[in-house]
C-alpha positions in Angstrom: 99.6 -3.8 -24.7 100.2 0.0 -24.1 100.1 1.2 -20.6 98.6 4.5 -21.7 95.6 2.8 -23.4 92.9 3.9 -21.2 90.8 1.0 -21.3 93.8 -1.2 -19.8 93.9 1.9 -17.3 90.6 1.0 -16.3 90.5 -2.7 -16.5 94.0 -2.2 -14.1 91.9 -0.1 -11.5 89.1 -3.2 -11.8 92.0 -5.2 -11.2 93.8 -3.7 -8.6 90.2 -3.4 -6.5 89.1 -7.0 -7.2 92.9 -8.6 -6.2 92.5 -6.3 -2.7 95.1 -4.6 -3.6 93.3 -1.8 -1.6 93.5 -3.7 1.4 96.9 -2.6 1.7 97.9 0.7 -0.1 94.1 2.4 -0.6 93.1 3.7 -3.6 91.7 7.4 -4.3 88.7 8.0 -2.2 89.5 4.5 -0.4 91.1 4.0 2.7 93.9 1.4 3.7 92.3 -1.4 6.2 92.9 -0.6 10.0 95.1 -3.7 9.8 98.0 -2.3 7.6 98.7 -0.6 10.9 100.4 -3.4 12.7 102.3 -4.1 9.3 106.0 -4.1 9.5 107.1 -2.6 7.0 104.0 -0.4 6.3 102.9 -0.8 2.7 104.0 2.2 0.9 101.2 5.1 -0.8 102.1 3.8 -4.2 101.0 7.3 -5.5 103.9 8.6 -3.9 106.9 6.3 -5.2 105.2 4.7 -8.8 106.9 8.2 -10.6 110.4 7.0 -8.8 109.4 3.2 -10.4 110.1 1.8 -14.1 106.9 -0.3 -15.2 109.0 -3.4 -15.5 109.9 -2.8 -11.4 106.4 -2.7 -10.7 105.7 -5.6 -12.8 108.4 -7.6 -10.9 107.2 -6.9 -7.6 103.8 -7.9 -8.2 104.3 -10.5 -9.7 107.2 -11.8 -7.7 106.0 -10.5 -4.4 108.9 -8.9 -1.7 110.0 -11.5 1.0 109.8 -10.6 4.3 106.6 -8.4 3.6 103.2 -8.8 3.1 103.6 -8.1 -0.3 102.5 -11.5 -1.8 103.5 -12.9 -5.2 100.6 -12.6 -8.0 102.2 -15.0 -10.1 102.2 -17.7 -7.8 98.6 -17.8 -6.9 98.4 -17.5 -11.3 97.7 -14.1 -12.2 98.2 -13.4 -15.8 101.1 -11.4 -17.1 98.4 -9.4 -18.8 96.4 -8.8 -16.0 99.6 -7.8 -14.0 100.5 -5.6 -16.8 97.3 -3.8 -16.2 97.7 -2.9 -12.7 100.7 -1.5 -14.1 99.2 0.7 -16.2 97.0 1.5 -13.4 99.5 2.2 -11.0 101.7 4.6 -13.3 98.5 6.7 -13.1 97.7 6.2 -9.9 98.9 9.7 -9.2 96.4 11.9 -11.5 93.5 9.5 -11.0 90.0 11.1 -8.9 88.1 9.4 -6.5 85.2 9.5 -8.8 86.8 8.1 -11.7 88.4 5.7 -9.5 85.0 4.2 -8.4 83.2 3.9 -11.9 86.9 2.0 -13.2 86.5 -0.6 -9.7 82.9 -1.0 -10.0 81.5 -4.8 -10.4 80.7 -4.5 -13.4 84.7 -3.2 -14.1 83.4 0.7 -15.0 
């Protein structure tokens, strides 16, 4: 799988959206929920840090969560490495990515 392949770009938004990843870090044109505010540590804007991150750091924090967080681990609750790898390729975009193209990629229907 290549992370710059722009359909596992997309599927990685759909992805991101649909595992409520939003919840917690927002998304473009989406806001993080009122209750990230009590969170200690505050989740981090992941459009500010994923240039200072190496895909396979990403990788290992979703799927392996961070203890003493609220940053859960997708691979115990059975996400695929695939799908893991596409929030990945999501995330390393994160950056350059507009609101509108953000909502067409994390529609139902997966953009």
């Amino acid at each position: 799988m290549s992370l710059d392949d722009a359909a596992v770009v997309r599927t990685g938004a759909h992805d991101f959206a649909t595992r409520g990843c939003i919840n917690c870090h927002g998304a473009p044109g989406v806001k993080w929920a009122k209750f990230t505010e009590g969170m200690q540590p505050y989740p981090p804007d992941l459009k500010e840090i994923v240039n200072d991150r190496e895909p396979r750091q990403l990788f290992w924090v979703i799927k392996n969560g961070i203890k003493m967080t609220a940053m859960p681990s997708f691979g115990a609750i059975g996400v695929p490495d695939q799908e893991i790898w596409s929030i990945v390729a999501f995330l390393k975009k994160l950056p350059t990515v507009s609101e509108e193209d953000f909502k067409t990629w994390s529609a139902p229907s997966g953009g």
